[in-house]
BALO-943900 format. One record per atom (N, C-alpha, C): residue in three letters; x, y, z. Coordinates in pm, whole numbers, plus 50000, padded with zeros to 5 digits. Layout:
BEGIN
alaXYZ...
//
This chain:
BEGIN
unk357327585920107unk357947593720214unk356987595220331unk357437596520438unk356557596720552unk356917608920620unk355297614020635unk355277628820660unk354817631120833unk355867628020841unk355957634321023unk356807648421059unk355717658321115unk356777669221120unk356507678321262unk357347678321348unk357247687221499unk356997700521461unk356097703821473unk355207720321518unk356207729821608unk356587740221615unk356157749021717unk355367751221825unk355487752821923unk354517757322009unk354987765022092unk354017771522214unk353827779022286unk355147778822367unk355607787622451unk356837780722545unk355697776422687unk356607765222751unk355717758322890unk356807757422968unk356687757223102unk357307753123182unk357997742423199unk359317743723246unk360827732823207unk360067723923326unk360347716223306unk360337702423451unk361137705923511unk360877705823656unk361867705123791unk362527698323791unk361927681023767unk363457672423788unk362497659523707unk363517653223620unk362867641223528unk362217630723592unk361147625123555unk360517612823594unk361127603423549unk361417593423631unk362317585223568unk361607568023660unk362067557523577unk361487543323685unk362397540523783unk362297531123852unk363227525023918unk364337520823900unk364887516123751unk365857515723704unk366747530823660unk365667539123696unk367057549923620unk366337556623485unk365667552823447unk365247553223285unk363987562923300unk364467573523201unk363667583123158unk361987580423118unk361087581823184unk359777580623135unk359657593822998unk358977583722919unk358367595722799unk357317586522733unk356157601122729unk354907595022707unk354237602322553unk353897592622521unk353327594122349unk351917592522407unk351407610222338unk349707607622363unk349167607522204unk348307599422150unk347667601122045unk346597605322040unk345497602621992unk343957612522015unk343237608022112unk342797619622154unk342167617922250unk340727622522292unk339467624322371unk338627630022341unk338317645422254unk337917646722185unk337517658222133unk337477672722214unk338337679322259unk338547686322379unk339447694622447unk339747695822547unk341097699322639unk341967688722682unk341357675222688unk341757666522799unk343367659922811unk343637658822663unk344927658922660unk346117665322686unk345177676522614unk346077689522670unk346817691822824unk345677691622901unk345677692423081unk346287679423138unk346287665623039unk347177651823081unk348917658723017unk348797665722928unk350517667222859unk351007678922949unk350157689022978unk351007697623078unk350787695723247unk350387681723301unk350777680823413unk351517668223404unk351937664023272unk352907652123296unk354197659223256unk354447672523185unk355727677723204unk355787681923334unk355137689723410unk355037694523547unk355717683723629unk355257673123614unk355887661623711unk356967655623666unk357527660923517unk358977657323471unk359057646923382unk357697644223299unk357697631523188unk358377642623052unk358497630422984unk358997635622840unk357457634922779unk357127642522682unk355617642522613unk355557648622553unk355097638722426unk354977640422255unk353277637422267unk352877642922124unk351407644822107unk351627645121962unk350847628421901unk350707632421751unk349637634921714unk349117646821607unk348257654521577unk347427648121487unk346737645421443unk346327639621316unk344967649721189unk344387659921308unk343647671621191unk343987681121309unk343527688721219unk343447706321312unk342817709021428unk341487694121470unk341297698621576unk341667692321708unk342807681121661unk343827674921743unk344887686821796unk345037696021668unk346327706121703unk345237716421775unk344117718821767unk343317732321799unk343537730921965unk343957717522013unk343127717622157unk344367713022253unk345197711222153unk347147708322197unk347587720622269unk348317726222176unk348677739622186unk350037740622323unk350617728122330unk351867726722406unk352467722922325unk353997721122388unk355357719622335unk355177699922296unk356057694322182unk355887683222156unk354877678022074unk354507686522003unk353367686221927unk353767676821784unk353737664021693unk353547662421626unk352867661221508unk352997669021407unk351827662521289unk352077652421199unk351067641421228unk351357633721095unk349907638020963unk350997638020858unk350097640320770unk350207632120657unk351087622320654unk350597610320578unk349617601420570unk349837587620494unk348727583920416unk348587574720593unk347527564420576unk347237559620688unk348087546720650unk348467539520545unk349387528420518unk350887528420561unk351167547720569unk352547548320617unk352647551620753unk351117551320861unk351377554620959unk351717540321060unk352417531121045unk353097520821134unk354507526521112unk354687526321032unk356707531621029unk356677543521083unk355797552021044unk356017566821086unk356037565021308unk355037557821303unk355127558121458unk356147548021494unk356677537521462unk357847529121484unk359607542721518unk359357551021367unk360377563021438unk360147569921553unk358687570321554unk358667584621672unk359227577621794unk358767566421807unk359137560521926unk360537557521937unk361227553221850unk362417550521861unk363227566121877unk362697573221808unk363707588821800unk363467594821929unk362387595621962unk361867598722118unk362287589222239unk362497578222222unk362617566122302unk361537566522416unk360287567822377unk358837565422417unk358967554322506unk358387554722633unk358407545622704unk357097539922689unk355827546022661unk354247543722727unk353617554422604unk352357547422538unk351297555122434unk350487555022521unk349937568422528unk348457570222534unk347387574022477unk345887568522485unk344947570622350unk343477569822438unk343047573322359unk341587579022353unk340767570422295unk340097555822304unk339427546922245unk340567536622161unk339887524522163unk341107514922088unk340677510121949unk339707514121881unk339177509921811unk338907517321687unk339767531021703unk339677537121586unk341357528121497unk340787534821365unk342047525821274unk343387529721287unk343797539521313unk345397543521355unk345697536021484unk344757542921573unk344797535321691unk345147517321703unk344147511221604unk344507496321638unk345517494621579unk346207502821463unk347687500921409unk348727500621493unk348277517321589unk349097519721719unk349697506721768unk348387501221869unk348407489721938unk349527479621878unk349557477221756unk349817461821684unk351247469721666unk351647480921660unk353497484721678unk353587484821774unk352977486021910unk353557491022035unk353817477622072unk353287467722042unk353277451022098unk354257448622006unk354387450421899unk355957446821876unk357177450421909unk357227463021974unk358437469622015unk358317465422196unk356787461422251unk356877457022368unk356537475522440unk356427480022377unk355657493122439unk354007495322500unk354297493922667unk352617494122649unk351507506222623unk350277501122619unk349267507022556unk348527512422695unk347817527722687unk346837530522790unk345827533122738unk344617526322734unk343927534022681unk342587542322760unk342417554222770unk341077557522787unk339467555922723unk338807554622805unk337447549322747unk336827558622851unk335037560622809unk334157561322889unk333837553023000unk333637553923162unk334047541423237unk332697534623245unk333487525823238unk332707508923256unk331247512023336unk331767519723464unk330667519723576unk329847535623560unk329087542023607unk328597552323570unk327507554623698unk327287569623736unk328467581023678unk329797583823726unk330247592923677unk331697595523741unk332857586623724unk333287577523706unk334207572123617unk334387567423514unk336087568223457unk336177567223332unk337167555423359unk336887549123246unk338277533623172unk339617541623153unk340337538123219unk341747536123160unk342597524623180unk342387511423095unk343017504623094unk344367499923050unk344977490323047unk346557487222990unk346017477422893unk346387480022744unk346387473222662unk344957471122575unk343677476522611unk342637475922540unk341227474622653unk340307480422563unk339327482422659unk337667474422604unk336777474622700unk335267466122606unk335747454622548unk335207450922446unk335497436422382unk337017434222375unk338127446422355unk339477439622357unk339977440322515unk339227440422608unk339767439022708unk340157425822807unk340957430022902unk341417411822899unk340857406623041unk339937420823063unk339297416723187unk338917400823201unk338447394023321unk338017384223316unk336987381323326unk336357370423288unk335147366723281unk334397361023381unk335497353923446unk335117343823554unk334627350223694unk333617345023732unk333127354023897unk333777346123980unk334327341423983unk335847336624122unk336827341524137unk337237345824014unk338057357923991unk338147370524065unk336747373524080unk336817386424121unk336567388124260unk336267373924325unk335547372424428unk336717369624536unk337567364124453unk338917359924509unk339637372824557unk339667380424451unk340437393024462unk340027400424510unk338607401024509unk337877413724590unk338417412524780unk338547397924779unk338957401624950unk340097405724990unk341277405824863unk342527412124956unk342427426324895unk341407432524922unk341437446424872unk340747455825011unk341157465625010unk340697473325087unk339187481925053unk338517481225179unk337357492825128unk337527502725018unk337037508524962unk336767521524872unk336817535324957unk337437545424921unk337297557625017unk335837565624911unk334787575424966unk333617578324959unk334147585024792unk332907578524702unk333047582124562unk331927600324555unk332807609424527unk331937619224506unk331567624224312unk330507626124352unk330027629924170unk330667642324131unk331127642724002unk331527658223904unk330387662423852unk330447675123821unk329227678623690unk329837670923623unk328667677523509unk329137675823336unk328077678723268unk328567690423177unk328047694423082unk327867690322931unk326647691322918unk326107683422739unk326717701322682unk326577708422715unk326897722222617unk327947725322629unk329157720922679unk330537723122723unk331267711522585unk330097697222586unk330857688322505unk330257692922361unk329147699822356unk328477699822203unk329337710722158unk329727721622253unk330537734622190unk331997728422131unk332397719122227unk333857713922192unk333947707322096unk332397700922057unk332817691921961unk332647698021809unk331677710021824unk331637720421719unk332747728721707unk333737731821791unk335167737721757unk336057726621714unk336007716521730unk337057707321705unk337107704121537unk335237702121519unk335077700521348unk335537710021277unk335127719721349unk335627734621225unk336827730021235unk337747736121365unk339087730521292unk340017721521248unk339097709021242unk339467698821129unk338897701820977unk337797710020957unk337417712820822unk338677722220763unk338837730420824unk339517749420812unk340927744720757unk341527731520850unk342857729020814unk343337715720708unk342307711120658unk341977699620553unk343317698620453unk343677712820434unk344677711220299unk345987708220331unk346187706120539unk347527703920582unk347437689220632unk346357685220662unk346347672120713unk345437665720542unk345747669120439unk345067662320294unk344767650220293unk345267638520412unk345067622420403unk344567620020532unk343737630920566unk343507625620744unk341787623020638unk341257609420679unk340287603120680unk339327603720823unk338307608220828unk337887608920941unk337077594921017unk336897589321122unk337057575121142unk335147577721189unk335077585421220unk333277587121223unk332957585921060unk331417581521043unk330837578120887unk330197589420876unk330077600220939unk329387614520914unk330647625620839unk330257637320814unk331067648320738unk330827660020897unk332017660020897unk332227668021029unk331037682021067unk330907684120887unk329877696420904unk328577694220927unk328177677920833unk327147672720901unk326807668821047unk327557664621100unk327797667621250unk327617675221332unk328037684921296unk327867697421341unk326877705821358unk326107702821229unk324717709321215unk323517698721317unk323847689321288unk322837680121383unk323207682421559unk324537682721572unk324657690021706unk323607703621762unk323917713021624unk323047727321675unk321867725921697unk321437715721552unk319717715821587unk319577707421749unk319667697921760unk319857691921888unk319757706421972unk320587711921958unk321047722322106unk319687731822132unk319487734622004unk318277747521952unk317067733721991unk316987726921987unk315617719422040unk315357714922161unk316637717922268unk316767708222371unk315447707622470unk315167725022476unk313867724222580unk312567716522483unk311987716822346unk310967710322308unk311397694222351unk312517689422322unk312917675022314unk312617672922503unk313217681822613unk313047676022721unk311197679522763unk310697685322686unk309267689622729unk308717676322682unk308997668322605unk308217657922517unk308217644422616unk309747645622612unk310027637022707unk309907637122877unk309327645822910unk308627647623094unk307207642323062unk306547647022964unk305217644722908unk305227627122944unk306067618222815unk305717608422828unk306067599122945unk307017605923013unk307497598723149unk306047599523281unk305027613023257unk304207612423339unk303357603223296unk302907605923146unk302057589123069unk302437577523136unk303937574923138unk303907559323125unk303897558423315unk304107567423425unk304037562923515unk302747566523604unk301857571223513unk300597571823543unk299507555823507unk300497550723467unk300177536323432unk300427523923456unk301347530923521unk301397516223663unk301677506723602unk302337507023457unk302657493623370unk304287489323426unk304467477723428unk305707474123440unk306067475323288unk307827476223314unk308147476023144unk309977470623161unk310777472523045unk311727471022989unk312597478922962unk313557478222987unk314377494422904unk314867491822825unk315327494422709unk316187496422593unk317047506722526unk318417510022613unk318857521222638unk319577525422465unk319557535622362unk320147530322268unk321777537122302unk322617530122195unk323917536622176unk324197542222047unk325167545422066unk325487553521954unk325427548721820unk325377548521709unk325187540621585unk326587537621566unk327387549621581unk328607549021455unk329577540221561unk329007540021717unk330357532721835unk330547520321829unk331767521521819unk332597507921797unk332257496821864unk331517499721984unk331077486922037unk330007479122009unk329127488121950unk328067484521858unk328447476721738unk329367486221630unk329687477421493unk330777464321493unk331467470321633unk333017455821644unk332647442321739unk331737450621832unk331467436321923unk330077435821975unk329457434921833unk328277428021849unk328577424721660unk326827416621674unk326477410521548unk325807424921512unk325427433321538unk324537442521504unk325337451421393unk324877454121294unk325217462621168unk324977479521273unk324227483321321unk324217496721347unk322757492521421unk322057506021529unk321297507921585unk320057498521540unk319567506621424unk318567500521374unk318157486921332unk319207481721357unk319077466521314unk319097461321440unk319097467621594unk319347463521733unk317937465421769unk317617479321722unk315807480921722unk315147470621687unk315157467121533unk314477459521454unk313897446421575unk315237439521586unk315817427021627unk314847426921789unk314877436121866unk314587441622022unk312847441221999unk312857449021956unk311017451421942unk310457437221862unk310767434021726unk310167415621684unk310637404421818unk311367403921899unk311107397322018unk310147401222139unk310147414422156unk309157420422217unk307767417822200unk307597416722115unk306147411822079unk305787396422013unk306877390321983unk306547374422025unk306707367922180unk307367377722297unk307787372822404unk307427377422485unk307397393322483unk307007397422637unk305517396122680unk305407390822817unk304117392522871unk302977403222807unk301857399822863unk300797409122840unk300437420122944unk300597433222905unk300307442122979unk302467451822997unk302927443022966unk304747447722964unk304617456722873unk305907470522920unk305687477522805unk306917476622772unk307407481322629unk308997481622600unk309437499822641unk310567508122665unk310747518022674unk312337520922639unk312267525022500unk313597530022451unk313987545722477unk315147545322518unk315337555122575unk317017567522492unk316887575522397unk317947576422297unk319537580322345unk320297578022347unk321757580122400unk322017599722388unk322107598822534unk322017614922555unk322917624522449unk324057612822407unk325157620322281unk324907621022161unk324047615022125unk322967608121954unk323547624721918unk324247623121813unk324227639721724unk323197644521637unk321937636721698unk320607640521587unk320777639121469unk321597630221371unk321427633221263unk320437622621169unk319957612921202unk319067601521216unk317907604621333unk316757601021293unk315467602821347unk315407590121430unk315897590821558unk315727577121619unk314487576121650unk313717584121692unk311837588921729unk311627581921615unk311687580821492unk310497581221384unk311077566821342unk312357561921387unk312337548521360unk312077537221435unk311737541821623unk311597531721691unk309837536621615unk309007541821558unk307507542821583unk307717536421438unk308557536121354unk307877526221233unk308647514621239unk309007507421341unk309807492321390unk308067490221464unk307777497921574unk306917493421641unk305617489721548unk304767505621466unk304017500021412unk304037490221299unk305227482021213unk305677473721136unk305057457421287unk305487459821342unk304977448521459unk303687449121533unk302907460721505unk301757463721551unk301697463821720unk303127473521795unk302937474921919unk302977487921929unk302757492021876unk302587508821893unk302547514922000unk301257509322073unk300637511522170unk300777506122336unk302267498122307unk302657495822445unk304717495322421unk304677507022311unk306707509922329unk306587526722349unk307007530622397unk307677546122467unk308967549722424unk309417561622356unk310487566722359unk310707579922430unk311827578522454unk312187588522500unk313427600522494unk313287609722429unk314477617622379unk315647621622492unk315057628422628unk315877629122692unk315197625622817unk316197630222950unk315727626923062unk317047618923093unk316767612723234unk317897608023356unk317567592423338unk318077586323270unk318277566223226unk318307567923369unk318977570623491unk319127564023625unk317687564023630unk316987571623632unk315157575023710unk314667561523623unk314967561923504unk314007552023420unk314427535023463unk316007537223518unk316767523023530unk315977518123671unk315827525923782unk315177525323860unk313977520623881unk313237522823827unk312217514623809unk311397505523702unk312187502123607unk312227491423545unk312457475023608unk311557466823511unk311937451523543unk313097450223509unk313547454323393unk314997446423362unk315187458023245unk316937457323223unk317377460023098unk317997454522988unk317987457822923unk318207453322780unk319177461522698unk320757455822674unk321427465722651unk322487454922527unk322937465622452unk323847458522331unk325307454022428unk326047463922481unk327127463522586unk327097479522675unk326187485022667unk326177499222732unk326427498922851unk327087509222884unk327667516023037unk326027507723154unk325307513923052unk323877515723147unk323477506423212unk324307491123137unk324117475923235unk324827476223322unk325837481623383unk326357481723501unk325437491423632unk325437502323568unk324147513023634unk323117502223707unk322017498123606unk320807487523617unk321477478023772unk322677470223726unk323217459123798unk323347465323983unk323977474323910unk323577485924107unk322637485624160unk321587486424078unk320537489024137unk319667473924153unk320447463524117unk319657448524153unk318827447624058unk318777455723919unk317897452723812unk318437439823684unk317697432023695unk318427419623567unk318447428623471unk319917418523369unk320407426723281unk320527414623140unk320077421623065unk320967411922944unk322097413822827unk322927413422823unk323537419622657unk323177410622582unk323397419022443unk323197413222336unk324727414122252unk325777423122299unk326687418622243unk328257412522342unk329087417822314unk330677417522388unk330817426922491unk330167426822653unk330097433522768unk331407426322852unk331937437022861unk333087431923002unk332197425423133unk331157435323116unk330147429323245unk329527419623213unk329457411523092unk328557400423078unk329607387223141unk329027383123284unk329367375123336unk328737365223443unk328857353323409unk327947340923513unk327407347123617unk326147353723652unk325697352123808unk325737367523807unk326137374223752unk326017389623732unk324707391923624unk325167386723493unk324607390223398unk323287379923338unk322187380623273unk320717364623251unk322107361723099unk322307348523099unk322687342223040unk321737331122935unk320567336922941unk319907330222797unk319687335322717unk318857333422623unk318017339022500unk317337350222541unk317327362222480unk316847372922496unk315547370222491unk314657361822415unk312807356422453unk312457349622571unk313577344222617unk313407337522789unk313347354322873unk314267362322868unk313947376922936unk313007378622993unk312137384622894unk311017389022873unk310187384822997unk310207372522989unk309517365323108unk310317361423291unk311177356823229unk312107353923348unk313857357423369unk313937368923415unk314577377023370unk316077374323519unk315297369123617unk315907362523712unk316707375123793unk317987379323815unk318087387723930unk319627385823942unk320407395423965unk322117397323979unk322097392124112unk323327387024124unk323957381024262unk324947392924281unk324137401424409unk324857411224432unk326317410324499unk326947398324568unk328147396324563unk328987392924461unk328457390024381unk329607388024258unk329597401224160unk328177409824203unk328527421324108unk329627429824251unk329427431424337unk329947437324448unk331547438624444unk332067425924420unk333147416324407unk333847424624253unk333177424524128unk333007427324039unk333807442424040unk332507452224057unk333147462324109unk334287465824141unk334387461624281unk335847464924368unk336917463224255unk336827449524201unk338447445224118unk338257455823997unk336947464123940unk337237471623822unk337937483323835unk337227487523976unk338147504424013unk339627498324074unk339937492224142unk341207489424123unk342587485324004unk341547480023927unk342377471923811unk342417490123697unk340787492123685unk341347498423584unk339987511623539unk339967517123642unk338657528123656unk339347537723734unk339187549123691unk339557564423775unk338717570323817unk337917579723897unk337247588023930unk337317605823851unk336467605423840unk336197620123760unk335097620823609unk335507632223512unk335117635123431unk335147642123323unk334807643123187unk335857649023086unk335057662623044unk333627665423111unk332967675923093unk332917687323193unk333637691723266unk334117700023384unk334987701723442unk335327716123443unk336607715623540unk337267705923677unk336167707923737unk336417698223850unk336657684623854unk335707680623728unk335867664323686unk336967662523629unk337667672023530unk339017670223439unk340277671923539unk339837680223617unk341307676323732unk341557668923819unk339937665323843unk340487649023902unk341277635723857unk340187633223719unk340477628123614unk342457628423600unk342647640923569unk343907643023543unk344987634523671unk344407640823797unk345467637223885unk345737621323927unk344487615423901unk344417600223935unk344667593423808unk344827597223696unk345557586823564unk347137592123579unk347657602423591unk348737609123637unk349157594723737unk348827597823849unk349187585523966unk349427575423929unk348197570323873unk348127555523762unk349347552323714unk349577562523645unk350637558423541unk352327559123620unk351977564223701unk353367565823796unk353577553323837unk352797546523881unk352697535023949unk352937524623857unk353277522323733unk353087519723607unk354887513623581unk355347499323567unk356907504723508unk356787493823407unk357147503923284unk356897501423138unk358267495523154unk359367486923196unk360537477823216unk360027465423245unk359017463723347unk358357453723358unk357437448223277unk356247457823213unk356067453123096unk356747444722982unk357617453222958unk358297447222831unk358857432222841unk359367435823013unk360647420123009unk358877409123019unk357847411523037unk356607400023070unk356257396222902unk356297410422851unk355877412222692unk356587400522660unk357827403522640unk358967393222563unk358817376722597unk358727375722776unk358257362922793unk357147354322730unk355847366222742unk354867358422705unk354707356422569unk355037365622439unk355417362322317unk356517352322314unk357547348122372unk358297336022359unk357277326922341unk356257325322489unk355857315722529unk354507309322429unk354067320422361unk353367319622213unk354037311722109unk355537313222104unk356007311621982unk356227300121963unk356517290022080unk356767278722136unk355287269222102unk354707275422130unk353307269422135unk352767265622001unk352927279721925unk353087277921779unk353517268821699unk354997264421724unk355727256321702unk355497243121698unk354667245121854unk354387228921908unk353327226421817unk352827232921780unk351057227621712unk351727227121535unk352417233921502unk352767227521383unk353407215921345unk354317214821468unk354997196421508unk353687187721496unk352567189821595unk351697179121652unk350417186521622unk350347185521474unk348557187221439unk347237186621502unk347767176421588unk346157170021643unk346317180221803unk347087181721835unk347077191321980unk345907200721929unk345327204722069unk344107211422015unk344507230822001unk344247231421930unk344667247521831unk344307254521937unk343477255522066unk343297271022097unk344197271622183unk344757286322176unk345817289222318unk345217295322374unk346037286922509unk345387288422649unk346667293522738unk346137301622855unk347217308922890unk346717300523058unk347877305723121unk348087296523275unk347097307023359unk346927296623458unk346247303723532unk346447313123604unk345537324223644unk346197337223766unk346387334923874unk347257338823896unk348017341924104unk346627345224106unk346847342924272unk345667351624374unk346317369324356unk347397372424335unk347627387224324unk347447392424184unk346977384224152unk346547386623953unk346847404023950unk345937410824030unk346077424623987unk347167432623982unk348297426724045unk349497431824050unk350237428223917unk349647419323907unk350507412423789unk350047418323687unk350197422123562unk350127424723417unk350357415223266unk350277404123363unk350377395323223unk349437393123135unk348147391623245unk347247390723179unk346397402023068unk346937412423076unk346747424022989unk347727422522853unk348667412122840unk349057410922685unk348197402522643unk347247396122630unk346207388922588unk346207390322437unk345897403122443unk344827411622326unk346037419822277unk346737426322339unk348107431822299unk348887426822194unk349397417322254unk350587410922240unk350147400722076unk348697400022069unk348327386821964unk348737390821801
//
């Protein structure tokens, strides 16, 4: 049996008058999880305000803790019955458009793989590409499943029928706004365990463990930033050129799905034994720990026994906290798995390398060799193609704002709001249907004629590519 069941909630304000497309047809929007937070919340009650239909499925207590509007779903089945269970909602709702919060958790990629069968598209939010101040919201998948392009003609092409940028202004954002939220959200996913009994949590930590590594974190912050001013005056009292090595998160998906890397430490390992067969003499390495790290792993005590295991002790730096821009700044180059922080670097004309699946890893933007060639010749971004680059990302698929402040969350809010207005999930579908025909055919053909060569290849883009959306069933639609 599949356990889907509509909540109660608060009473909210009726819509003035329905959102509807060009055809006539009722918009209604399915949000699934979303950051750990308010954020959904403030996207579901200004998309009734503007007259959408909007459902919200719950999946623990602290999905429902931070809801608390009308349309509230809980699913509390197993995760095997959650494709049918969302196949009804959509159909009983007649859902035009899902929205989600990362693509890479496991409901989520289930999400995805029903919504492409029913031809329903996908939005997803991410942390943005570029930094600071914007966030990803793409159509159909984001980072390694994204269908961005690779090619720098692409963007170079498109960048000219685009108009200037109007002046980007910065939001706060608070680390104690997100550590408090993320400590209310666990409790009330712990507190309500016996109603959501099959919710599996998609992080490899225990929410309480989490939690506690959050506090200590919080309760240490001034020793951790005292340590770290200390060694920032060391290393620039030394006039050493160096490297950055920004880390990410262990448990993030972009780390375990699109790279070769098992988790952090095996990115360490791998980073520092090239470091010291490659880099120059007198280079220093400088790892620097991901401002969100929930402390629960000693990243300090494992970059110092990677280093002394290689006997460089004495020319790698860590650093607990502090501003990556100050450090990106004056670095030779960075060194990144797919982090935000290579686009940052690329602003600033600093060579970049990934080591795994970067939307930004691209010809003439990004050093395209061996991470031991780096070290030495690290070569230099072609600031028109990152320039170029740019422009087509905030157009295609970047918002302005932020998910840690008022000011940032209502921006945030009002420009994915817009987004999505601009958005007609009719057109989707009738491209959906084409381009799965045009798969099926293909299919066909290669089982007729063996020797045709197996990979599918899709036609080339208009010069108005960005208008178009085909190229966003890529990854969708497969």
């Amino acid at each position: 049996m599949i356990t889907v069941k509509t909540h109660p909630s608060a009473a909210d304000t009726t819509p003035i008058m329905m959102q509807r497309t060009d055809d006539g047809v009722q918009r209604n929007i399915l949000l699934l999880q979303g950051l750990m937070g308010p954020f959904f919340r403030l996207i579901g009650r200004e998309l009734r305000r503007r007259g959408y239909g909007v459902w919200k499925v719950n999946f623990n207590g602290g999905d429902r803790l931070f809801w608390r509007l009308p349309g509230g779903i809980d699913f509390t089945g197993r995760a095997n019955e959650w494709p049918d269970a969302l196949t009804r909602i959509i159909i009983e709702h007649d859902i035009t458009d899902v929205v989600l919060f990362g693509d890479c958790r496991p409901l989520h990629s289930a999400a995805i793989a029903v919504c492409a069968r029913l031809h329903i598209p996908v939005h997803v939010f991410e942390e943005g590409y570029l930094r600071p101040d914007w966030v990803t919201f793409e159509l159909g998948g984001v980072n390694g499943n994204s269908t961005l392009s690779r090619d720098p003609t692409y963007y170079i092409e498109n960048a000219k029928a685009l108009p200037d940028l109007p002046p980007h202004h910065p939001v706060p954002s608070s680390f104690r706004t997100r550590a408090l939220q993320g400590l209310a959200y666990n409790t009330a996913d712990l507190l309500s365990r016996w109603h959501y009994r099959h919710w599996n949590n998609y992080r490899p930590w225990h929410p309480l463990t989490e939690g506690i590594g959050w506090l200590r974190k919080l309760l240490a912050r001034d020793e951790r930033r005292t340590r770290s001013e200390k060694a920032l005056k060391t290393l620039r009292a030394s006039h050493s050129f160096y490297m950055l090595f920004p880390l990410q998160l262990d448990a993030d998906a972009q780390v375990r799905l699109h790279s070769s890397f098992s988790g952090m430490a095996e990115a360490i390992r791998v980073v520092i034994a090239s470091f010291t067969s490659h880099a120059p003499h007198g280079m220093r390495l400088v790892i620097k720990e991901h401002p969100l790290d929930n402390n629960i792993r000693n990243w300090c005590h494992e970059v110092a026994m990677q280093a002394a295991a290689y006997g460089v002790s004495d020319r790698v730096d860590y650093f607990e906290a502090g501003d990556i821009a100050d450090l990106v700044r004056t670095a030779t180059g960075v060194i990144t798995i797919n982090s935000t922080t290579g686009t940052l670097a690329l602003a600033e004309g600093k060579p970049v390398i990934t080591l795994g699946n970067a939307v930004y890893d691209i010809p003439g933007i990004t050093f395209q060799g061996p991470l031991e060639e780096f070290w030495s010749n690290p070569g230099k971004p072609d600031p028109e193609i990152f320039a170029a680059y740019r422009r087509v990302l905030i157009e295609r698929c970047l918002i302005p704002g932020g998910f840690f402040s008022n000011e940032g969350m209502s921006k945030l809010v009002r420009h994915a709001i817009d987004r999505l207005t601009h958005h007609s999930p009719r057109d989707f579908a009738a491209t959906s249907r084409a381009e799965m025909a045009r798969r099926e055919a293909l299919r066909q053909k290669l089982s007729r004629y063996p020797d045709t060569p197996a990979e599918i290849t899709f036609p080339a883009l208009p010069k108005n590519a960005l208008k178009a959306e085909l190229e966003a069933l890529k990854e969708v639609s497969s």
